[in-house]
PyMOL Python script that loads the backbone (N, CA, C, O; Angstrom):
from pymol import cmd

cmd.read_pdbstr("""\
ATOM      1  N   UNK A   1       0.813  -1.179   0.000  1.00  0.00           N
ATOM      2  CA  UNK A   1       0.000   0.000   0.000  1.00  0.00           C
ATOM      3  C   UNK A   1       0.864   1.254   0.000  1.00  0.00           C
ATOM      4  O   UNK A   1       0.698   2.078  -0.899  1.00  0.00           O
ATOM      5  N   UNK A   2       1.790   1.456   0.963  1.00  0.00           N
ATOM      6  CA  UNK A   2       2.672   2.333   1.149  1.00  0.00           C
ATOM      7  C   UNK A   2       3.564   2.564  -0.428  1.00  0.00           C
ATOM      8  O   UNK A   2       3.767   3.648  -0.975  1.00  0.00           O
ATOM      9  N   UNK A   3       3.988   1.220  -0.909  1.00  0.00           N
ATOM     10  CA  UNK A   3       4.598   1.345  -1.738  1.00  0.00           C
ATOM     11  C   UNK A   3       4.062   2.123  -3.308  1.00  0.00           C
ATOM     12  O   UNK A   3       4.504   2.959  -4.097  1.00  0.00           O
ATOM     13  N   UNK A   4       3.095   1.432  -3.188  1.00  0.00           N
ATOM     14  CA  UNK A   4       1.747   1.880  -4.370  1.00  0.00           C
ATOM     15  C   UNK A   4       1.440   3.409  -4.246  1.00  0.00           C
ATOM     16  O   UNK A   4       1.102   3.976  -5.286  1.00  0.00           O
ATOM     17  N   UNK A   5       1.532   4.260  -2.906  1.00  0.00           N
ATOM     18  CA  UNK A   5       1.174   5.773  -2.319  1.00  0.00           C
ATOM     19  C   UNK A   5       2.581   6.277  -3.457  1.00  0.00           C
ATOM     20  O   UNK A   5       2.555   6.845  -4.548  1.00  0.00           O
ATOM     21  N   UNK A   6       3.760   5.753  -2.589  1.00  0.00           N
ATOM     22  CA  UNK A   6       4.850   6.379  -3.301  1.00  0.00           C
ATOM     23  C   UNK A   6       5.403   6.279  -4.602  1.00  0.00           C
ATOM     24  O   UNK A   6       6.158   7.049  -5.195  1.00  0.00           O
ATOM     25  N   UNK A   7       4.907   5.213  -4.943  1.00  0.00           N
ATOM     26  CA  UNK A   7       5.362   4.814  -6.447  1.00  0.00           C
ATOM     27  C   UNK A   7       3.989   6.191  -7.474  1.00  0.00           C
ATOM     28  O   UNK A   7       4.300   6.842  -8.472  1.00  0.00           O
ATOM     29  N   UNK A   8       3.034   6.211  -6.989  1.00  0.00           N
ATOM     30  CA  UNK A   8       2.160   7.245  -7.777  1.00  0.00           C
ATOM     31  C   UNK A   8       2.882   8.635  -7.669  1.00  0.00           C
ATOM     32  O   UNK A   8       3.517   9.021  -8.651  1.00  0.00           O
ATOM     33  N   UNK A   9       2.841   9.221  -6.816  1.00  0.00           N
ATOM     34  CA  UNK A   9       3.558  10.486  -6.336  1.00  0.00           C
ATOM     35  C   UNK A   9       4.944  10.621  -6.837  1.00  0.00           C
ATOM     36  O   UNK A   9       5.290  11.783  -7.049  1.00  0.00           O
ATOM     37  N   UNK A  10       6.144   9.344  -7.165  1.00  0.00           N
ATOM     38  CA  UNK A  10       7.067   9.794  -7.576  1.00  0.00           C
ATOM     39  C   UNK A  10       7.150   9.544  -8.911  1.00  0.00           C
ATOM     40  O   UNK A  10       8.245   9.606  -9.471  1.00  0.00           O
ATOM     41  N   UNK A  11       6.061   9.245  -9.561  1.00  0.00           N
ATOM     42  CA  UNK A  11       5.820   8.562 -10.942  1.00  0.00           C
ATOM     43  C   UNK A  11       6.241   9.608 -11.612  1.00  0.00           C
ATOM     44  O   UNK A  11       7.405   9.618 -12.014  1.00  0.00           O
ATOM     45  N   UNK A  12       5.418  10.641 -11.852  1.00  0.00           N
ATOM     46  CA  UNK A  12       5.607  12.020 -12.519  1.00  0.00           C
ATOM     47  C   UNK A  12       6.416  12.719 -12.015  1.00  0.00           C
ATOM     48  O   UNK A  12       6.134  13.850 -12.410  1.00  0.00           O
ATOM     49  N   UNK A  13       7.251  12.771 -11.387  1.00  0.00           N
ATOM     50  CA  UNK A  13       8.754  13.212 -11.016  1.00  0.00           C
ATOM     51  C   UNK A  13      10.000  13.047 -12.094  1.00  0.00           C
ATOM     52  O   UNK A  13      10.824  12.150 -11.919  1.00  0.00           O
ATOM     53  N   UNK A  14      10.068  13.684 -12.880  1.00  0.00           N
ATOM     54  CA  UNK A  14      11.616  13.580 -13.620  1.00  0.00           C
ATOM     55  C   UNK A  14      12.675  13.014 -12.724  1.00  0.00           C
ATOM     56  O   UNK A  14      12.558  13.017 -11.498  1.00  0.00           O
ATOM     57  N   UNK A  15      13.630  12.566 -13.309  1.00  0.00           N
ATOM     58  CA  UNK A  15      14.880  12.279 -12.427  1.00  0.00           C
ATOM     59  C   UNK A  15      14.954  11.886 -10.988  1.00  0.00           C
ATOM     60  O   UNK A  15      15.936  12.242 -10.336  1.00  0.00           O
ATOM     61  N   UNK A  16      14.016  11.192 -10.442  1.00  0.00           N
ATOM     62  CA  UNK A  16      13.828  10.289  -9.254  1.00  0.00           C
ATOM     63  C   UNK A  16      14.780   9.362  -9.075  1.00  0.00           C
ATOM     64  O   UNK A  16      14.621   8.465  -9.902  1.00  0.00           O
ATOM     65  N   UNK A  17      15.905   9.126  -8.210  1.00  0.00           N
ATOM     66  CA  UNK A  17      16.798   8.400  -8.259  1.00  0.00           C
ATOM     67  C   UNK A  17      16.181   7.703  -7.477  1.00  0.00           C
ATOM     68  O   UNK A  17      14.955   7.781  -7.400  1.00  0.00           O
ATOM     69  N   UNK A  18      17.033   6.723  -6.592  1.00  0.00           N
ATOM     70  CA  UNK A  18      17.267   5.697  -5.580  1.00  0.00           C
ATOM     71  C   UNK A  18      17.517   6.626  -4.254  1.00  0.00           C
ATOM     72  O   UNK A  18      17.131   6.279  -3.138  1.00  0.00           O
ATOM     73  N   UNK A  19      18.166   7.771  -4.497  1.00  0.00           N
ATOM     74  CA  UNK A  19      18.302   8.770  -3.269  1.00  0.00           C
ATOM     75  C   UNK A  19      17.416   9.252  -2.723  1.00  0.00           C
ATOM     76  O   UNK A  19      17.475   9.287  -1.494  1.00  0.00           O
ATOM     77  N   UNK A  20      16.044   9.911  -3.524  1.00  0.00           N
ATOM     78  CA  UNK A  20      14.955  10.150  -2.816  1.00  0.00           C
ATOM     79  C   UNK A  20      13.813   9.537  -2.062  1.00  0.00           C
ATOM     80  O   UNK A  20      13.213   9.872  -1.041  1.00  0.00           O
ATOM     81  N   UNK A  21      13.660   8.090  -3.260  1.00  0.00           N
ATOM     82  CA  UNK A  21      12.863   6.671  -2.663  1.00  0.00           C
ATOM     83  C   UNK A  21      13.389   7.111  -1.174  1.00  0.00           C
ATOM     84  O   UNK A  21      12.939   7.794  -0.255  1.00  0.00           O
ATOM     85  N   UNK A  22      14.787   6.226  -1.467  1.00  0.00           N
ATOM     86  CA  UNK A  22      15.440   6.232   0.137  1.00  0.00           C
ATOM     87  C   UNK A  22      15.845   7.523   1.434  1.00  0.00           C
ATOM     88  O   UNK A  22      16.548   7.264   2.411  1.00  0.00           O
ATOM     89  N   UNK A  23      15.288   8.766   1.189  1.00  0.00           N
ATOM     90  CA  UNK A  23      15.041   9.620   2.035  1.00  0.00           C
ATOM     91  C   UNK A  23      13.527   9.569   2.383  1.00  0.00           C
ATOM     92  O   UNK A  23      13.101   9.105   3.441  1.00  0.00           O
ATOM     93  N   UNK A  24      12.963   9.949   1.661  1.00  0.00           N
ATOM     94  CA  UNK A  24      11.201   9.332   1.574  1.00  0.00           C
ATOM     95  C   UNK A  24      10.774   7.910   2.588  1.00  0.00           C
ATOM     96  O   UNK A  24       9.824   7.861   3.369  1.00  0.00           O
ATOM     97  N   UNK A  25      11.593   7.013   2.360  1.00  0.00           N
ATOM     98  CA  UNK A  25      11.457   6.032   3.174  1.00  0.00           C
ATOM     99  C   UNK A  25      11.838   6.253   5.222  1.00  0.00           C
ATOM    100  O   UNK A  25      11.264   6.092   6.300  1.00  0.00           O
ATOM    101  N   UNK A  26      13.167   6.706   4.668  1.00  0.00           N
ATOM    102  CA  UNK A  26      13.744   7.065   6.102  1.00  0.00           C
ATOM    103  C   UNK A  26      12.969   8.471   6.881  1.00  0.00           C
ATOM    104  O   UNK A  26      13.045   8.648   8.097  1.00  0.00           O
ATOM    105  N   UNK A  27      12.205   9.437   5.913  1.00  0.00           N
ATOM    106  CA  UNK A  27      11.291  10.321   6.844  1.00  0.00           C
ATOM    107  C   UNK A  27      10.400   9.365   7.245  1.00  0.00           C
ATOM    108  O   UNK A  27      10.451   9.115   8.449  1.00  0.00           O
ATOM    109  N   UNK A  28       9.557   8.724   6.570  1.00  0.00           N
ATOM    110  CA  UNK A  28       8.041   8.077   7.197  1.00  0.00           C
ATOM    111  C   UNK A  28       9.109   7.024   8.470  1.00  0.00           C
ATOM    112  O   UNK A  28       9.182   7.474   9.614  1.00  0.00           O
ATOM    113  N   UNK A  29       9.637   6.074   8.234  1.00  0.00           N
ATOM    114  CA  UNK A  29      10.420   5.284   9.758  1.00  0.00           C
ATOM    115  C   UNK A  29      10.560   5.997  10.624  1.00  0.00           C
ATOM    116  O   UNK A  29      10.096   5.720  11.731  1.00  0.00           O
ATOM    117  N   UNK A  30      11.472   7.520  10.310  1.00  0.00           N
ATOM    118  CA  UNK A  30      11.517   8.349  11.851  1.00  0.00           C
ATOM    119  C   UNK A  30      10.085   8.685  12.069  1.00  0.00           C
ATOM    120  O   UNK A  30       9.877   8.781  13.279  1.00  0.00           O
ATOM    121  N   UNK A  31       9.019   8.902  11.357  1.00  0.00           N
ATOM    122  CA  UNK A  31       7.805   9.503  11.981  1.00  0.00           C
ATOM    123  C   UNK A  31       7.405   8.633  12.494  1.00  0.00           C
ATOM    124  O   UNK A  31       7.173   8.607  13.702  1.00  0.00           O
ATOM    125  N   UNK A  32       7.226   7.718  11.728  1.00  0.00           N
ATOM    126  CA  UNK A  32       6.382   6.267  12.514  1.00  0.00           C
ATOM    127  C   UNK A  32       7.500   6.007  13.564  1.00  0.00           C
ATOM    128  O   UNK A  32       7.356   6.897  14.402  1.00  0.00           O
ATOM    129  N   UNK A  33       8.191   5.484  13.800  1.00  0.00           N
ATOM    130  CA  UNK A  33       9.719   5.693  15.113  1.00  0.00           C
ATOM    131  C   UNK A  33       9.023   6.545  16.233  1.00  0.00           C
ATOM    132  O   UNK A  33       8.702   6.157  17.356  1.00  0.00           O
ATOM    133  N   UNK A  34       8.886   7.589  15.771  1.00  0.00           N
ATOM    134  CA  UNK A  34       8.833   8.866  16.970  1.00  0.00           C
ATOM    135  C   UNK A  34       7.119   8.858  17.495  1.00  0.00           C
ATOM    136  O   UNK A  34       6.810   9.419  18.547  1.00  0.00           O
ATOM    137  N   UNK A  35       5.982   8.089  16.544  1.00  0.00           N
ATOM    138  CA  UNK A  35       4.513   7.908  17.279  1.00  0.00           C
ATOM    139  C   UNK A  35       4.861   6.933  18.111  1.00  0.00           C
ATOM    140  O   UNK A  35       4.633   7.135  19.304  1.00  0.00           O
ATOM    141  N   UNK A  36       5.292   6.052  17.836  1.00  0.00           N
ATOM    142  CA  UNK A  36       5.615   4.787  18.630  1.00  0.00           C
ATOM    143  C   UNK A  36       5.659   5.262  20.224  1.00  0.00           C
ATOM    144  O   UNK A  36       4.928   5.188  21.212  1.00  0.00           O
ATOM    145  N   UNK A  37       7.478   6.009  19.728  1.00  0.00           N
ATOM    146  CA  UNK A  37       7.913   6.422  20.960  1.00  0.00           C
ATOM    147  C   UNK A  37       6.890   7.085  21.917  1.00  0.00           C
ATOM    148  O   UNK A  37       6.977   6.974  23.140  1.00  0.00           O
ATOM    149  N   UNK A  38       5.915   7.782  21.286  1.00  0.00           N
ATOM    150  CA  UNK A  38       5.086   8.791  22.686  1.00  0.00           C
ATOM    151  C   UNK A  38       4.010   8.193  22.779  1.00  0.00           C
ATOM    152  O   UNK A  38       3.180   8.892  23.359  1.00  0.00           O
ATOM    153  N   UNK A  39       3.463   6.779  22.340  1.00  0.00           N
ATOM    154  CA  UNK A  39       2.850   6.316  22.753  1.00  0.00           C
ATOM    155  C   UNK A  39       2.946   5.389  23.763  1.00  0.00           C
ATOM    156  O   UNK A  39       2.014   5.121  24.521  1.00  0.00           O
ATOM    157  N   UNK A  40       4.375   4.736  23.812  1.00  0.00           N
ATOM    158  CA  UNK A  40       4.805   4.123  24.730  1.00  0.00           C
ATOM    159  C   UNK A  40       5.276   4.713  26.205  1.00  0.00           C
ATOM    160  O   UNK A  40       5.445   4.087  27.252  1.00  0.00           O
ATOM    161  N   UNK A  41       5.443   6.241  25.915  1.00  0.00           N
ATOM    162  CA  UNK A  41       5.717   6.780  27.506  1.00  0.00           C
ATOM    163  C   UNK A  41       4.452   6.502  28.217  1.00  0.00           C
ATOM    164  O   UNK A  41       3.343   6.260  27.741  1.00  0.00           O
ATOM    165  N   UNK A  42       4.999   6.617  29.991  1.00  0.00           N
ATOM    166  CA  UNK A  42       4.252   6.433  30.906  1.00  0.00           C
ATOM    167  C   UNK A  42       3.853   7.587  31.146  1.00  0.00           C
ATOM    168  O   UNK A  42       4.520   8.547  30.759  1.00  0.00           O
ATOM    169  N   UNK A  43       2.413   7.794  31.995  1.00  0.00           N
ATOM    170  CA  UNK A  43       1.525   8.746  32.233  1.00  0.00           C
ATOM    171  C   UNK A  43       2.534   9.523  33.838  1.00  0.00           C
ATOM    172  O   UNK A  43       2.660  10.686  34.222  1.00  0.00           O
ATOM    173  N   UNK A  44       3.044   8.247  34.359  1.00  0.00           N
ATOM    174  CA  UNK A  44       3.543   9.128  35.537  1.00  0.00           C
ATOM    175  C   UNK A  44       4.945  10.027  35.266  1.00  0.00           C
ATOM    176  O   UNK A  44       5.408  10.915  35.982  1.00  0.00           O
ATOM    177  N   UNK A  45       5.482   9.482  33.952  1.00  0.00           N
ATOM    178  CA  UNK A  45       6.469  10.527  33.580  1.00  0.00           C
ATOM    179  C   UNK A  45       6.425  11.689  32.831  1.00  0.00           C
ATOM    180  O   UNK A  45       7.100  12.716  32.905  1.00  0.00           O
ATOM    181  N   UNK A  46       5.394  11.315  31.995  1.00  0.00           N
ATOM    182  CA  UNK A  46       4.213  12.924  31.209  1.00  0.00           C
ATOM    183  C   UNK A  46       4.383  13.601  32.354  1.00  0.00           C
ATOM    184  O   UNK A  46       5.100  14.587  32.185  1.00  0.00           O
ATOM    185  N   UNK A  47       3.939  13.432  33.641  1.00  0.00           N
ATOM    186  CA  UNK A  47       2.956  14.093  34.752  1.00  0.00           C
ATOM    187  C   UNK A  47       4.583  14.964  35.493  1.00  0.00           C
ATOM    188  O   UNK A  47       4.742  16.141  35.815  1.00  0.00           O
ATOM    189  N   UNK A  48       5.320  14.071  35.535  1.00  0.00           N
ATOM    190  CA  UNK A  48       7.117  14.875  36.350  1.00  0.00           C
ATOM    191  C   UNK A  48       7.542  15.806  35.505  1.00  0.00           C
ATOM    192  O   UNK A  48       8.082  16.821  35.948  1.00  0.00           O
ATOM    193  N   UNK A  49       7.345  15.586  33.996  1.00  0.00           N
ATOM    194  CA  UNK A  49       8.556  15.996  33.202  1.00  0.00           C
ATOM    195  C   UNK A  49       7.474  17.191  33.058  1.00  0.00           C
ATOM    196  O   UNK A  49       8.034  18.258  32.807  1.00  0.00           O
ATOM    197  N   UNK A  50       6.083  17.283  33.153  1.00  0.00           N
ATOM    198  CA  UNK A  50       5.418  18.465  32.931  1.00  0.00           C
ATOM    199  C   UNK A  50       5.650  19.688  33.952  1.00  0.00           C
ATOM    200  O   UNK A  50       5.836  20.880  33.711  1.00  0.00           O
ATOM    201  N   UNK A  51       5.569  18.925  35.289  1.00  0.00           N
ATOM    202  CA  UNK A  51       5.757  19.903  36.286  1.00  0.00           C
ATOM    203  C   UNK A  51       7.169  20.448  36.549  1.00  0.00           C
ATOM    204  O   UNK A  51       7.190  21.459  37.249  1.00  0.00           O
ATOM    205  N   UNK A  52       8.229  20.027  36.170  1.00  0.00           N
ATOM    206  CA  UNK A  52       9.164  20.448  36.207  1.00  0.00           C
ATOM    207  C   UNK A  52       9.753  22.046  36.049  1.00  0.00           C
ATOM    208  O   UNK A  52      10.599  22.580  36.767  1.00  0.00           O
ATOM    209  N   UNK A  53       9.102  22.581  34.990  1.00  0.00           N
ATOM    210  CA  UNK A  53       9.264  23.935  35.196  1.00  0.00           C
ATOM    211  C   UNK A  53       8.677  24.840  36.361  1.00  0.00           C
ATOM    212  O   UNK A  53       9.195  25.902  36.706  1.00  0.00           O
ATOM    213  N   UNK A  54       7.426  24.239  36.979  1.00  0.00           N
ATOM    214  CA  UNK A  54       7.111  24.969  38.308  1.00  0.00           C
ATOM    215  C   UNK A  54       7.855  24.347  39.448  1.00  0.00           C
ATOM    216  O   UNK A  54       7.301  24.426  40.545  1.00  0.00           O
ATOM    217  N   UNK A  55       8.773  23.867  39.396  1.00  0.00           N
ATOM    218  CA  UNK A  55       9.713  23.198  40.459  1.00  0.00           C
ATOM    219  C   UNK A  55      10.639  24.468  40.903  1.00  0.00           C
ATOM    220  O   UNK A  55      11.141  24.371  42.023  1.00  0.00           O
ATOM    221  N   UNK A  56      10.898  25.544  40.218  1.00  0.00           N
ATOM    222  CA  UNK A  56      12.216  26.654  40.255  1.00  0.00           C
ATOM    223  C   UNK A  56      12.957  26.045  40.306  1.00  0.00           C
ATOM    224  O   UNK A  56      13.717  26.150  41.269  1.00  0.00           O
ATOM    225  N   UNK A  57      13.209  24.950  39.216  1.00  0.00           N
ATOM    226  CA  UNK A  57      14.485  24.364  38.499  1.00  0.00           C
ATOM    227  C   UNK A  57      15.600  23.075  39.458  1.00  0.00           C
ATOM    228  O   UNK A  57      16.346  22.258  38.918  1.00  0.00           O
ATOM    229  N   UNK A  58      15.374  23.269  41.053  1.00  0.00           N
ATOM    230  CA  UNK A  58      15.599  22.098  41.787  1.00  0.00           C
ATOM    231  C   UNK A  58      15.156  21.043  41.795  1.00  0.00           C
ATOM    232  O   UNK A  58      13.970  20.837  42.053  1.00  0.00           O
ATOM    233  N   UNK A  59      16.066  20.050  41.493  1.00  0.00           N
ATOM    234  CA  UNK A  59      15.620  18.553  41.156  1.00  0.00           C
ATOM    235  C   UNK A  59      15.271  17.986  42.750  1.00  0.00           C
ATOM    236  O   UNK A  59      16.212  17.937  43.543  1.00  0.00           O
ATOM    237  N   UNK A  60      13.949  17.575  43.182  1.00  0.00           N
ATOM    238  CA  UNK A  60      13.697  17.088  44.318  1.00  0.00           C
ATOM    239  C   UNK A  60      13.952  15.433  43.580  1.00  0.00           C
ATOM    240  O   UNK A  60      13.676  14.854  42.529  1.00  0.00           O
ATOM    241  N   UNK A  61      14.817  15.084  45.183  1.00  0.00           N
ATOM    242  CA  UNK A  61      15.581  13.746  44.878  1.00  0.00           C
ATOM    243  C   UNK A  61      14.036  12.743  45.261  1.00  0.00           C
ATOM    244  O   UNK A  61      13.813  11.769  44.542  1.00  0.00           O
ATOM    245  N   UNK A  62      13.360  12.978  46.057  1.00  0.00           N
ATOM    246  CA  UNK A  62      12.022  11.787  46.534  1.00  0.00           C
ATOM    247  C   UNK A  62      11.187  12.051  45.039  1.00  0.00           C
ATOM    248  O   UNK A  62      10.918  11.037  44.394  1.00  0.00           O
ATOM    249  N   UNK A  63      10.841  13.169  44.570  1.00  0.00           N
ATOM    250  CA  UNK A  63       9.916  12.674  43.585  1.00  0.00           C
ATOM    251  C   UNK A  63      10.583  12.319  41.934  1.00  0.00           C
ATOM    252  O   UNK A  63       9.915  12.250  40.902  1.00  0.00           O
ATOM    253  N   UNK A  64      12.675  12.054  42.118  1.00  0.00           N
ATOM    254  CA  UNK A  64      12.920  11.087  41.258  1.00  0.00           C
ATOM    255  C   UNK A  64      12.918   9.945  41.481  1.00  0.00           C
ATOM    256  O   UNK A  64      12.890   9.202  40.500  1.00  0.00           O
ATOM    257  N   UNK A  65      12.945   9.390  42.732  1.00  0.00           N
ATOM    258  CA  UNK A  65      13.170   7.610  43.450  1.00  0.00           C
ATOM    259  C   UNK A  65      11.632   7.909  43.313  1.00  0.00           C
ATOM    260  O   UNK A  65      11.708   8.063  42.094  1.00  0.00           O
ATOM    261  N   UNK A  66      10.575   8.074  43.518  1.00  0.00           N
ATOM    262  CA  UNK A  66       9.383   8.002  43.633  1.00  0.00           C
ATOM    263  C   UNK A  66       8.770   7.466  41.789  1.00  0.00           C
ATOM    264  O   UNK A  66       7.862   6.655  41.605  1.00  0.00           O
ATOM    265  N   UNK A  67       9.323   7.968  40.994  1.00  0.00           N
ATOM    266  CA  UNK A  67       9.278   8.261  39.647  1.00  0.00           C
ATOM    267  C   UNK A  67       9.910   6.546  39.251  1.00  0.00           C
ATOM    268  O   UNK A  67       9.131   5.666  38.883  1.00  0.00           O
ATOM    269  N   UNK A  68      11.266   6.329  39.392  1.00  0.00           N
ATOM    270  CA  UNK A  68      11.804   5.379  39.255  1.00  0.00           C
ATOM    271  C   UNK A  68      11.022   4.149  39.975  1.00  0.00           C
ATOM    272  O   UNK A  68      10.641   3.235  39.245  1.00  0.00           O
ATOM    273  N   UNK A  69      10.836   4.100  40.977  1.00  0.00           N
ATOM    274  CA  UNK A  69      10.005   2.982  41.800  1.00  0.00           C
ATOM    275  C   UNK A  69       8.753   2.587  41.105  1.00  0.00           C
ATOM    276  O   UNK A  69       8.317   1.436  41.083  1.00  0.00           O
ATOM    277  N   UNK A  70       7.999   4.005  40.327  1.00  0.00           N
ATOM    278  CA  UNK A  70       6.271   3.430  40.027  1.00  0.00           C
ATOM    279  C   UNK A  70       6.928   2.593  38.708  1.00  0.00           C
ATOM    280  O   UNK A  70       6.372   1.516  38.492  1.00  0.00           O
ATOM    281  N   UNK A  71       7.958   2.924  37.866  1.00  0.00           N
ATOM    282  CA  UNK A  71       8.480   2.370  36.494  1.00  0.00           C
ATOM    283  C   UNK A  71       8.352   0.956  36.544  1.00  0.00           C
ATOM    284  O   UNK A  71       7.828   0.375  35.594  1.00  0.00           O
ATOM    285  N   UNK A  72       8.802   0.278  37.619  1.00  0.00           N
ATOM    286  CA  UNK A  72       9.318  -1.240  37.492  1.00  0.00           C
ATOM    287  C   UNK A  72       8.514  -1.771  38.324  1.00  0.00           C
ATOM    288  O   UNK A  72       8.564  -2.981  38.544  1.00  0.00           O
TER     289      UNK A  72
END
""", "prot")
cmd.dss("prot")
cmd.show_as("cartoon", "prot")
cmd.util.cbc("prot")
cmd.orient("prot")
């Protein structure tokens, strides 16, 4: 399917090498790569890494062992 998307779109392209296929390919992997990734974070680390700027920038050491402990 994917292949069939890109093969239309680069059809009418003059001078389409093997270089663009293969950049074309490697953008959609990092995108799809990078949904993956934020779907797989945890809700209790969304929730630290958000509040962090109202912290005034001191790393409190209990709510990183607290953070680490809910992980595993």
């Amino acid at each position: 399917m994917l292949y069939n998307i890109a093969h239309s779109l680069l059809r009418d392209v003059e001078n389409v090498n093997a270089f663009g296929l293969f950049s074309l390919i490697v953008f959609f992997a990092f995108f799809v790569g990078v949904l993956f990734w934020a779907f797989q974070l945890k809700k209790n680390y969304l929730n630290h890494m958000s509040d962090l700027p109202l912290d005034g920038g001191e790393i409190c050491k209990s709510s990183t062992d607290k953070i680490q402990s809910e992980e595993l």
